[in-house]
C-alpha positions in Angstrom: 13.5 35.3 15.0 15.4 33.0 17.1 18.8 31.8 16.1 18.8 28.3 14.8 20.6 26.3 18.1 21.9 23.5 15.6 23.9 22.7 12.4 22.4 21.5 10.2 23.6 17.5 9.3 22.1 15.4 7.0 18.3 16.3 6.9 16.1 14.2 5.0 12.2 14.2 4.7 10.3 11.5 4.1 6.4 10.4 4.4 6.0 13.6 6.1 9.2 12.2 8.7 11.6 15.0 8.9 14.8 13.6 10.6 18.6 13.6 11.2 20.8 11.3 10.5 24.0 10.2 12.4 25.9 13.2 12.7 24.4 14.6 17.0 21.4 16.9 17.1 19.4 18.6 19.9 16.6 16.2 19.6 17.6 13.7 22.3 14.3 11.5 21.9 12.8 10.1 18.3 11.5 7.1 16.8 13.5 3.6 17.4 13.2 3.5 13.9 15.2 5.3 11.9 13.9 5.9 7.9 16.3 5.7 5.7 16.9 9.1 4.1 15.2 8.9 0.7 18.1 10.8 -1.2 20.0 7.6 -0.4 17.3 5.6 -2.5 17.5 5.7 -6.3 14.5 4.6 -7.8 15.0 2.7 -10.7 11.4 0.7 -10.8 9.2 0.1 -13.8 6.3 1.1 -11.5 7.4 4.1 -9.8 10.2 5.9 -11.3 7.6 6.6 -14.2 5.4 7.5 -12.1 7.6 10.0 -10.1 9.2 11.3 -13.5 5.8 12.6 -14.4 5.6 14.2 -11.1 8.5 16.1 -11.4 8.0 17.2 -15.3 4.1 16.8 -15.7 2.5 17.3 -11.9 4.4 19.9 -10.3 4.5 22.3 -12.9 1.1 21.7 -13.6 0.1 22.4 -10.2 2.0 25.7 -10.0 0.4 27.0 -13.0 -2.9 26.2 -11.3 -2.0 28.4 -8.0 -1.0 31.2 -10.1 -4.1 31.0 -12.6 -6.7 30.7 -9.9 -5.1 34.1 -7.9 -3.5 31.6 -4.9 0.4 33.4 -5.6 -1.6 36.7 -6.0 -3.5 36.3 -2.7 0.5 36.9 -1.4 1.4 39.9 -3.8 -1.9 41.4 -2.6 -1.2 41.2 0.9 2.3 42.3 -0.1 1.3 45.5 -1.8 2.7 44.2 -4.7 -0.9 44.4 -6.1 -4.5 45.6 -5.6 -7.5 43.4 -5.8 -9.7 41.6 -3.4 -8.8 38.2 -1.8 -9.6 35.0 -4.5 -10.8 31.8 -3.4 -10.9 30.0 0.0 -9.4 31.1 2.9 -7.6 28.0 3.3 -6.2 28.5 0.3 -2.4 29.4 0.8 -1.8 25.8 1.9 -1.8 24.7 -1.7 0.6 27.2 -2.5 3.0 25.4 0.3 2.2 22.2 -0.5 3.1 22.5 -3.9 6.4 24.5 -2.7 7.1 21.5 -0.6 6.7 19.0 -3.5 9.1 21.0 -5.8 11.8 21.1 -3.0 11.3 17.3 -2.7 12.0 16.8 -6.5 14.7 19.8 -6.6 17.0 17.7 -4.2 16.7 14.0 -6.4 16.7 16.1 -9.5 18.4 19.7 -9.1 16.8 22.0 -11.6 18.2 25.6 -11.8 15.1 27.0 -13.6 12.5 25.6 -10.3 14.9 27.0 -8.0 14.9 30.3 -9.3 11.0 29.9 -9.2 10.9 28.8 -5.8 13.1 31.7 -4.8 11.1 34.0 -6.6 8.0 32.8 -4.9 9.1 32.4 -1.7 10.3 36.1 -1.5 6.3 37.3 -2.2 5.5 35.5 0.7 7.9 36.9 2.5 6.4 40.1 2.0 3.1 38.8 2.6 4.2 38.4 6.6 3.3 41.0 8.8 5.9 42.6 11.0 4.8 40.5 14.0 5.3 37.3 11.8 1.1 37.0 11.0 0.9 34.6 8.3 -2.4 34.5 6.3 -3.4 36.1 3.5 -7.3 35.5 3.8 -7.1 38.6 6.4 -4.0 40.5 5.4 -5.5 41.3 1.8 -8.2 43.1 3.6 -8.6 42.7 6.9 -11.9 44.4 7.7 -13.7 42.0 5.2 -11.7 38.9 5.4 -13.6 35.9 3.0 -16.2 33.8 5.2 -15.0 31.9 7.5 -11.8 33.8 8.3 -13.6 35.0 11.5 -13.2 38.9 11.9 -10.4 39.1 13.8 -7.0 36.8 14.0 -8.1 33.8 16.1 -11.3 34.3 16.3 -13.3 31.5 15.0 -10.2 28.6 15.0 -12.7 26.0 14.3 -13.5 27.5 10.7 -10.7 29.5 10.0 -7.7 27.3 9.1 -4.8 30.0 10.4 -2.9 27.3 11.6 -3.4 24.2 9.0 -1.9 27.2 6.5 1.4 27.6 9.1 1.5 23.9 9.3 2.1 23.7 5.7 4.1 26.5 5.1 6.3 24.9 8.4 6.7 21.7 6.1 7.2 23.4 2.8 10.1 26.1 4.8 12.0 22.8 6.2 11.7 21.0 3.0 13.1 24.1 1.4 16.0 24.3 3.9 17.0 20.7 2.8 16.8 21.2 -0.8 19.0 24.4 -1.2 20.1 25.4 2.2 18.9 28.6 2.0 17.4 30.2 5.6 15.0 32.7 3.7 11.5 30.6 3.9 12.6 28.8 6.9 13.2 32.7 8.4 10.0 33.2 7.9 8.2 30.1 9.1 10.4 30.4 13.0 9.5 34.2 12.8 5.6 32.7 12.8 5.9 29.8 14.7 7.9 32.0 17.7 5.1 34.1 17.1 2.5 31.5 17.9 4.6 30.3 21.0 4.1 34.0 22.2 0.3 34.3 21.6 -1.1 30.1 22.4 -0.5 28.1 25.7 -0.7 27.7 29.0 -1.6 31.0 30.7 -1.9 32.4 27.0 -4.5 31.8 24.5 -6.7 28.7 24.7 -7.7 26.8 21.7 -7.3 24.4 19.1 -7.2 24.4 15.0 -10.2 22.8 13.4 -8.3 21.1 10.8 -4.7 19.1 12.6 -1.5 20.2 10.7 0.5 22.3 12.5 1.5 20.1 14.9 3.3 17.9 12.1 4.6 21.4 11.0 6.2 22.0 14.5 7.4 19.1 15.3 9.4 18.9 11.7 10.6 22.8 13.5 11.9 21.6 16.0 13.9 18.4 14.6 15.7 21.5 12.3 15.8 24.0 15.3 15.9 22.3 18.4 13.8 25.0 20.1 11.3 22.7 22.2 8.9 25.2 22.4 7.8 24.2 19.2 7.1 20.9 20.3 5.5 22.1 23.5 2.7 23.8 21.2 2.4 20.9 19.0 1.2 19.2 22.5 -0.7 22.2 23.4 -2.3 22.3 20.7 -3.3 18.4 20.6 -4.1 18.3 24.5 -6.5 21.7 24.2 -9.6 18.9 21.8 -11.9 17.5 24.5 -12.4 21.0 26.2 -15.0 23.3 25.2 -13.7 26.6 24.6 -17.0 27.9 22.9 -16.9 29.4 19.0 -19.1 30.5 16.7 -22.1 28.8 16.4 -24.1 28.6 13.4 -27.9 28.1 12.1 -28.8 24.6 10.5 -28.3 26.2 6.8 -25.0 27.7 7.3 -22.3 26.0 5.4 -20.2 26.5 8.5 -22.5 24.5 10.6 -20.4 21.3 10.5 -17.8 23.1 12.7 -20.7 23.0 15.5 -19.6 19.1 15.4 -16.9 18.4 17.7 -16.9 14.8 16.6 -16.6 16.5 13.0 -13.3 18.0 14.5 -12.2 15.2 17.0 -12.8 17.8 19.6 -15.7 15.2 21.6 -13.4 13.5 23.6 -9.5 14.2 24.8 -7.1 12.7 22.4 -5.9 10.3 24.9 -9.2 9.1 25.8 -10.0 8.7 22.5 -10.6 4.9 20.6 -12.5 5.6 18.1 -11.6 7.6 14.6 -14.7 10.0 14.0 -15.4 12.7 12.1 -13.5 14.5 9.3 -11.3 11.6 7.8 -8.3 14.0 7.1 -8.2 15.9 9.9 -8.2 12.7 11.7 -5.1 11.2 10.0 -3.2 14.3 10.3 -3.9 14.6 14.1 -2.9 10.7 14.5 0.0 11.2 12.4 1.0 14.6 15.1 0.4 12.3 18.0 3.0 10.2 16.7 5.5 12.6 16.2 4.8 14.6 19.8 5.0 10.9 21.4 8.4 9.8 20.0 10.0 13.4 19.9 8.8 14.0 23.7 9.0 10.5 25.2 4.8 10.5 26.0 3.8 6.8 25.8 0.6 7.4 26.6 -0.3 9.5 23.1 1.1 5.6 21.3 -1.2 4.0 23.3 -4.1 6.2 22.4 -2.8 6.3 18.4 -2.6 2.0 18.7 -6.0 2.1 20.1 -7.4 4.3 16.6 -5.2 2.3 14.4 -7.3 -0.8 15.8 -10.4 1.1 15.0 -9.5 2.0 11.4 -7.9 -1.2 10.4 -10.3 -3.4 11.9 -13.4 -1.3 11.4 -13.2 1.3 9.1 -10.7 0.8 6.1 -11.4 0.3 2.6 -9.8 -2.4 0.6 -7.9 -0.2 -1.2 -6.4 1.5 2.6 -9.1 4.0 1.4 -10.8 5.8 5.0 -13.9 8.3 5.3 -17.0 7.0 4.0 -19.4 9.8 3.8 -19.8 12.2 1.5 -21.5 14.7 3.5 -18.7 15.7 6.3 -15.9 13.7 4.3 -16.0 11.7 7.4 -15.8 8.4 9.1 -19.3 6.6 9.3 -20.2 4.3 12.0 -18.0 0.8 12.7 -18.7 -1.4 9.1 -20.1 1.5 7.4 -18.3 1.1 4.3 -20.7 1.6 1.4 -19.1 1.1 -2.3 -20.1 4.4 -3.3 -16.9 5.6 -0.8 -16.0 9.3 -0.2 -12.7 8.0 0.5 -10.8 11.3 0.0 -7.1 11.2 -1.7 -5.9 13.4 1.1 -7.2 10.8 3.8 -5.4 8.2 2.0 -2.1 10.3 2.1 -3.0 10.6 5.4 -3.3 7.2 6.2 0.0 6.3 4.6 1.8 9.4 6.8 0.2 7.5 9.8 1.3 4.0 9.2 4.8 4.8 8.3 5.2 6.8 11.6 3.7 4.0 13.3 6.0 1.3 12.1 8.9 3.8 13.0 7.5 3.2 16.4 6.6 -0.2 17.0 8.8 -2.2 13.7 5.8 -4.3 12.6 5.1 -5.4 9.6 1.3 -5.0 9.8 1.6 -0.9 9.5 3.8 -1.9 6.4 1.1 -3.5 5.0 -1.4 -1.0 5.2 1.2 1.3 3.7 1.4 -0.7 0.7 -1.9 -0.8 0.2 -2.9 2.6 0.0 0.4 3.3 -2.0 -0.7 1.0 -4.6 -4.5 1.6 -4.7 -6.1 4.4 -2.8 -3.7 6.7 -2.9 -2.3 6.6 -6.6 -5.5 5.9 -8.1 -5.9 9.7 -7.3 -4.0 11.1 -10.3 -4.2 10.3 -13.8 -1.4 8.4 -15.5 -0.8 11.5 -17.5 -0.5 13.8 -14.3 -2.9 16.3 -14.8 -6.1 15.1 -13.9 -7.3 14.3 -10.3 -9.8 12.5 -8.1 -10.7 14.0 -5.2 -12.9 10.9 -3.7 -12.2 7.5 -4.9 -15.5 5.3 -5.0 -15.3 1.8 -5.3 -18.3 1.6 -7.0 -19.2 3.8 -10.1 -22.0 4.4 -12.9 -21.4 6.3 -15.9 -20.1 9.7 -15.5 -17.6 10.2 -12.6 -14.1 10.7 -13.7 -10.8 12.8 -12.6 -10.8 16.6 -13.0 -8.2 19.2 -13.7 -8.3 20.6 -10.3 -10.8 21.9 -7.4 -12.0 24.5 -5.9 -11.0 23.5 -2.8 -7.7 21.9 -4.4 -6.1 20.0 -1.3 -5.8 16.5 -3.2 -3.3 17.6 -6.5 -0.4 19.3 -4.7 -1.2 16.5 -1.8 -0.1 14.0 -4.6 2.4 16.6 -5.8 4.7 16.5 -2.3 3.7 12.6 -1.6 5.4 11.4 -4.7 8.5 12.4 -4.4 8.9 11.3 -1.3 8.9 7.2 -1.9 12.5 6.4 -1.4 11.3 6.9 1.9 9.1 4.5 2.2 11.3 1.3 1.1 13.7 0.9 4.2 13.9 1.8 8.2 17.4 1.4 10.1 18.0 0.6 14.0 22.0 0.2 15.2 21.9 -3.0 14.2 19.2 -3.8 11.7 17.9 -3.1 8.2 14.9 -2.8 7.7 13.4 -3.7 3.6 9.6 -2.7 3.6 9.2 -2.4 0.1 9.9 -4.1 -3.0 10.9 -1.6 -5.4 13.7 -1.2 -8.0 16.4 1.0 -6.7 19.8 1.0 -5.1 20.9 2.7 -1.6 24.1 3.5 0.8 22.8 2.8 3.5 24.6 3.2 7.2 23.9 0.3 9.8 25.5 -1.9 12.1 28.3 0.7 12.7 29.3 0.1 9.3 29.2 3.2 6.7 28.2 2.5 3.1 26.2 -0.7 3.0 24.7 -0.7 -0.8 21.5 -2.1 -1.0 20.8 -3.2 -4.4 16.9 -4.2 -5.6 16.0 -5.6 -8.7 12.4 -6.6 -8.9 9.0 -6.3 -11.3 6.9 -6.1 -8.1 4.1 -5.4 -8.0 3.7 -7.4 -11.1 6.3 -10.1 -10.6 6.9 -11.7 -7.1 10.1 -12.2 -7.8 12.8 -10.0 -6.0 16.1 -9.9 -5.4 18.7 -8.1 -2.6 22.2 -7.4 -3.2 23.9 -6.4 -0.2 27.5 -4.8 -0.4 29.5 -3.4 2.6 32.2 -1.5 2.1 33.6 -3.8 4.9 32.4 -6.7 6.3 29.5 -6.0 8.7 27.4 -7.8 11.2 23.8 -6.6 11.3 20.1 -8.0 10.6 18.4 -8.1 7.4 14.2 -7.8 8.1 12.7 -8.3 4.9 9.2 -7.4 5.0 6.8 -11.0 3.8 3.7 -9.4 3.0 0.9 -10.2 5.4 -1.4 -11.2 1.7 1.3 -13.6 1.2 0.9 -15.2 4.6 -2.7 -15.4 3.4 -4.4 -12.8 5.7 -5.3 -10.0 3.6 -4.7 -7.1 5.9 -4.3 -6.5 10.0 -7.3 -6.3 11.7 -9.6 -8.7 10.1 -11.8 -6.6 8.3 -11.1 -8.0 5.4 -10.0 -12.2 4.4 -9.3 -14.6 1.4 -12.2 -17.0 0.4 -10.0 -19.2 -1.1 -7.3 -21.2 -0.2 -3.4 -20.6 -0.8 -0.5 -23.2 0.1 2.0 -21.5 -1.8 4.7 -20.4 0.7 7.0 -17.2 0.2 10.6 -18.9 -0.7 14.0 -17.4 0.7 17.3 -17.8 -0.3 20.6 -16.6 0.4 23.6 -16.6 -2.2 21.0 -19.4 -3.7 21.1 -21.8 -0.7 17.4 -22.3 0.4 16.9 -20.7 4.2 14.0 -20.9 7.0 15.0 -17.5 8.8 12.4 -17.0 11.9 9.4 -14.8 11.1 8.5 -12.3 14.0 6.1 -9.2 13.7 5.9 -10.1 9.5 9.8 -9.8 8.9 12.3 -12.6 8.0 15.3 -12.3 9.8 19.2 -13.0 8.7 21.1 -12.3 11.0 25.1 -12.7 9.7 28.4 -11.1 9.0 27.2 -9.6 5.6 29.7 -9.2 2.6 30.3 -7.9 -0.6 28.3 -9.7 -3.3 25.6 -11.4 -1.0 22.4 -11.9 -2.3 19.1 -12.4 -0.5 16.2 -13.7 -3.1 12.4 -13.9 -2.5 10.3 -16.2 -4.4 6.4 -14.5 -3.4 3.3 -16.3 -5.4 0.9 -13.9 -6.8 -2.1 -15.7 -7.2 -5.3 -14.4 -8.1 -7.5 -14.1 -4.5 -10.7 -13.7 -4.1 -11.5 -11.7 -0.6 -14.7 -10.8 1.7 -15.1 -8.7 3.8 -16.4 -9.3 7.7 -20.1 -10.2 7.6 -21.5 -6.8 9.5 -20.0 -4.6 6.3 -23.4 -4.7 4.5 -22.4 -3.5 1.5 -20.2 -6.4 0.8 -22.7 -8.9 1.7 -22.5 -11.9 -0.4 -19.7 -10.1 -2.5 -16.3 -10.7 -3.1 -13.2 -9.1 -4.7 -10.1 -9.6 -6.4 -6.6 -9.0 -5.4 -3.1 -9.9 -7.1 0.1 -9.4 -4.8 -0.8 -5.8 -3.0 -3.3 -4.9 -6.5 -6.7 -4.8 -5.7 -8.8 -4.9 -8.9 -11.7 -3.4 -10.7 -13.7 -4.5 -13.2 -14.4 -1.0 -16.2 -16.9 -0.9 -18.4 -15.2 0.1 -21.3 -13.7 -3.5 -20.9 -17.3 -5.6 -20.4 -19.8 -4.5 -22.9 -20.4 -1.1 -21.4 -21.4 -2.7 -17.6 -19.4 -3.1 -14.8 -22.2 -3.0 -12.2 -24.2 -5.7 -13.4 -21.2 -8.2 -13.4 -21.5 -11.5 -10.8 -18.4 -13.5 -10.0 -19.1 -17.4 -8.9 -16.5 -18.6 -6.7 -16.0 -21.2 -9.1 -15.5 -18.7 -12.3 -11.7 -19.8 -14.0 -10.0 -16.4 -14.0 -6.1 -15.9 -15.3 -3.8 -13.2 -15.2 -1.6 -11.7 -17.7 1.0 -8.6 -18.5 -0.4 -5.9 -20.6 2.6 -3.6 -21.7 0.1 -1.8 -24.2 -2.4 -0.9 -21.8 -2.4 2.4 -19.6 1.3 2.4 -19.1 1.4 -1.5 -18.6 -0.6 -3.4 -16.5 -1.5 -7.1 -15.2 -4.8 -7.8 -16.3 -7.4 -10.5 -15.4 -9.1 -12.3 -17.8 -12.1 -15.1 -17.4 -15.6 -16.6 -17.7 -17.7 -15.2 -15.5 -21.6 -13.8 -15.9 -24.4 -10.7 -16.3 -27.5 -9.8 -14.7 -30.5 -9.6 -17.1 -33.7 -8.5 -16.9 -36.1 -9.5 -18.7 -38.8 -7.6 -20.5 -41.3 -8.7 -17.9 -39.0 -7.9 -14.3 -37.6 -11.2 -14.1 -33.6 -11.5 -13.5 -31.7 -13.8 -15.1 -28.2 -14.4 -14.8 -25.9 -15.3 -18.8 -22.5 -16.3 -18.9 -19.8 -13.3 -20.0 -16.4 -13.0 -20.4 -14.9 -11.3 -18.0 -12.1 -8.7 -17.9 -10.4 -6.6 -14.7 -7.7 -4.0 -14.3 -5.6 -2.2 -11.0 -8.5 -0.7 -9.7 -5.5 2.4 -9.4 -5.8 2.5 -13.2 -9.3 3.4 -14.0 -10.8 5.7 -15.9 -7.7 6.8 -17.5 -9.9 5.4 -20.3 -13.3 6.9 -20.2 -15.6 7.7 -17.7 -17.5 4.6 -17.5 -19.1 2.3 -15.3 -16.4 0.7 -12.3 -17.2 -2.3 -9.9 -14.5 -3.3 -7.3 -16.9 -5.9 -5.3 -18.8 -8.1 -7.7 -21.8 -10.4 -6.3 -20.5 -13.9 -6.0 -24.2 -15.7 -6.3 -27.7 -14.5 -7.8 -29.0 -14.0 -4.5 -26.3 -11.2 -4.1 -27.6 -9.0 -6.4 -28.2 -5.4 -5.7 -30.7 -3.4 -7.2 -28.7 -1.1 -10.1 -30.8 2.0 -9.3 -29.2 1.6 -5.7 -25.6 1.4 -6.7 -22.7 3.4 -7.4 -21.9 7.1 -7.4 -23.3 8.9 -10.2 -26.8 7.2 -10.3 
């Protein structure tokens, strides 16, 4: 193994951003944008502290149970010889084992826990074991490797396409650094450099050719060499990402194989070279993960052509291929991107593409500082992501339709199990998300209860204090408090939904009108600071006891979506601050998908404390389909009810409409709607 080149100062993950802060490091280049290390963010929300408490007590053990009952921890003491048996499961399968180790590290440093330490330790010395002498890492072929499970390919290397050998390193290299943080103990990040120097030995230039079917390593080596400093991992993460447009052959397989979707090279973004590519295609996760590594090889190595390529697909997505909810990947059959306004109701919209999407858009505001990628964040963090778990932490979606009959609902876990330790390691990560730091401004993204130290403007120990009932109450307010007097920028984030436009991109936009403007004061004098790239921003000598308060309306909106998505044609939705809605059945006489919304239908909204954890609910007159006895439709008056489209079926497993037709004429045929028909 190669000696570590650095010491180790103030590492903190974040959103999948592993960084230092102010202290030197080896890693000259990096994002303008600096995220503020989310151990310096205490969540006190009402939304997402509970939410991250049952995480940590409910999730993550929950999660490691599950690896150990389905034979994933065993899959290591096999190849250890700490046991016989054959290999269990998926040959991808050792990724959820990292995941979930990554997740527990995360919660380990906000909440130390000697009794999940000693677990982790004890875990991560069977994977130790597990690591051949060379520093081979994969226990699909190590268990056995003259009958390695399908796909594996029957010798190391040997069908990359199918085999996912490196996504499993790429999660073990985030799970190892997160580790390091937590306790900073070397022994799992010993044995991640031991395979990564391994991998620089056998891939690149003059090496081995090739390229992983599913992108993760090259977040996992670029996270290597932030801790390390040893730019040869960053060289492979390039390698790695420059070696898609080039056919290198592969297996191929017949038209009934299950691996036959690896033929695809649009399935694996492998059509076109990733800096000629402008469209997102194929496999939705794979996708985000390899925009999300372009972004990290293009700030860490100074390439501006890879953020010209990644702006180019973030155009694409946002203005083409998002969901409402910040949902992406519409079809079921290669969890995939469809063509340009291909966005039926009855989504595939995997949880792991949402995560994804919000690792993408956080990477890209640490490159650019605009509020738009904020935007998008917040959406997915408050519908398409989170509506992936239930509120009691143990049950899981793995797609997210926006459009349901009677009978889908979340489940325990998964075969192929990427979405519940995906959640596991996202969660704890939020702090995060809520501010970004340059030498001379602060950065608030989001509006979440919490308090921070915070260094900027030269000046050590700025508190940032939040107090806020967002996303329920527009209402916020800022305490800042320098431990001296210091001269810096406040950003605050206003919403793009609040400047009535609905989401970058124009995919998406409000029916309705809205002349309420966000108000801003400062120590409770009314202010007009200038608005660039969707931040406010003061600029002053900031002291102890200042206060910065935000006034945002939260009106009910109604949005459409551009004309060529066909599925919403003649439909709208609803949308409260960043909450999309949904309409349940459990809530409208049993229907949900028979439900039509005029534009002129009174709606109110209200706070439900009793109601799946509390939640703002919509209320109003709206109206049903009928049909009569002899074929005719007929459209009744009904009261109407709606909840956070994030909060369904925590209640049943009922009908779920998030786009409801806004005339008669709208109407689609029920037979042809929603997932589970």
């Amino acid at each position: 193994m190669k000696k570590l080149t650095l010491k180790i100062i103030g590492l903190f993950v974040l959103t999948g951003v592993l960084a230092f802060s102010q202290g030197g490091s080896a890693v000259k280049k990096d994002y303008p944008i600096r995220p503020v290390d989310f151990t310096k963010v205490q969540i006190t929300d009402v939304f997402w502290a509970p939410k991250m408490k049952t995480n940590r007590l409910v999730t993550i053990p929950f999660a490691m149970k599950k690896n150990e009952e389905t034979g994933r921890v065993d899959n290591f003491r096999k190849a250890a010889g700490l046991m016989k048996g054959a290999f269990q499961g998926k040959r991808y399968n050792d990724s959820d084992v990292y995941k979930v180790i990554e997740g527990a590290s995360y919660s380990l440093l906000l909440h130390p826990d000697p009794k999940l330490k000693k677990e982790l330790d004890d875990l991560i010395k069977i994977i130790g074991a597990a690591q051949e002498p060379d520093g081979y890492l994969y226990t699909a072929r190590t268990v056995d490797p003259k009958n390695p499970p399908p796909g594996a390919g029957p010798e190391r290397w040997s069908n990359l396409r199918v085999s996912h050998e490196l996504y499993c390193a790429g999660h073990m290299y985030e799970a190892a650094a997160a580790h390091f943080q937590a306790t900073g103990d070397r022994s799992f990040l010993a044995v991640a450099t031991k395979n990564a120097d391994f991998l620089v030995r056998t891939f690149g230039p003059g090496k081995r050719r090739g390229f992983p079917g599913h992108q993760e390593i090259e977040i996992g080596l670029s996270k290597l060499y932030r801790i390390t400093g040893e730019r040869s991992y960053l060289d492979l993460a390039k390698f790695f990402l420059d070696e898609r447009g080039r056919d290198f052959g592969g297996t191929k397989h017949g038209p009934d194989d299950p691996f036959a979707v690896y033929d695809s090279d649009e399935y694996l973004q492998n059509h076109k070279p990733v800096l000629e590519q402008d469209e997102a295609v194929g496999h939705a996760v794979r996708a985000m993960y390899m925009y999300a590594g372009m972004a990290d090889v293009a700030a860490l190595g100074g390439y501006p052509e890879y953020v010209r390529a990644i702006d180019r697909l973030w155009e694409n997505v946002v203005g083409k291929k998002m969901y409402l909810t910040g949902g992406v990947g519409s079809r079921d059959a290669d969890e995939g991107f469809g063509e340009n306004y291909e966005l039926p109701n009855a989504a595939y919209a995997e949880t792991c593409a949402a995560i994804g999407n919000a690792l993408w858009n956080q990477r890209l505001f640490l490159l650019h500082g605009d509020a738009n990628y904020i935007d998008v964040l917040e959406r997915v963090m408050y519908n398409g992501l989170i509506s992936g778990v239930s509120l009691d932490g143990t049950l899981f979606f793995y797609q997210n339709p926006l459009e349901s009959a009677d009978g889908y609902g979340r489940s325990p876990w998964f075969e192929v199990a990427c979405c519940p330790p995906n959640i596991a390691r996202f969660l704890p990560s939020i702090p995060g998300y809520v501010y970004g730091v340059t030498d001379d401004t602060l950065y608030v993204n989001l509006f979440v209860s919490s308090s921070a130290k915070i260094d900027v403007g030269g000046k050590k120990d700025v508190e940032v204090i939040q107090q806020t009932r967002y996303p329920w109450d527009g209402s916020v307010k800022i305490g800042i408090n320098p431990a001296r007097i210091a001269d810096f920028t406040l950003a605050v984030r206003i919403p793009g939904w609040a400047r009535n436009v609905p989401g970058p991109g124009g995919l998406y936009r409000f029916s309705d009108k809205n002349d309420q403007a966000v108000v801003v004061r400062l120590n409770n004098k009314l202010v007009t600071p200038p608005i660039e790239k969707g931040y406010a921003l003061i600029k002053r000598t900031w002291r102890t006891g200042d206060i910065v308060s935000l006034s945002i309306p939260m009106p009910i909106r109604r949005v459409v979506a551009d004309d060529r998505v066909k599925a919403d044609a003649g439909m709208a939705a609803l949308e409260r601050g960043p909450i999309v809605f949904c309409a349940e059945g459990v809530d409208n006489g049993g229907d949900a998908l028979d439900i039509v919304l005029p534009d002129d239908a009174r709606l109110q909204s209200f706070f439900r404390p009793d109601l799946v954890g509390g939640i703002e609910i919509i209320r109003g007159q709206a109206a049903a389909v009928v049909v009569s006895k002899d074929g005719k439709i007929e459209v009744r008056p009904r009261a109407f009810y709606a909840v956070p489209y994030f909060s369904w079926a925590n209640r049943g497993d009922g009908e779920m409409a998030v786009w409801f037709p806004r005339t008669e004429a709208a109407i689609q045929p029920r037979k042809d709607r929603g997932k589970g028909d």
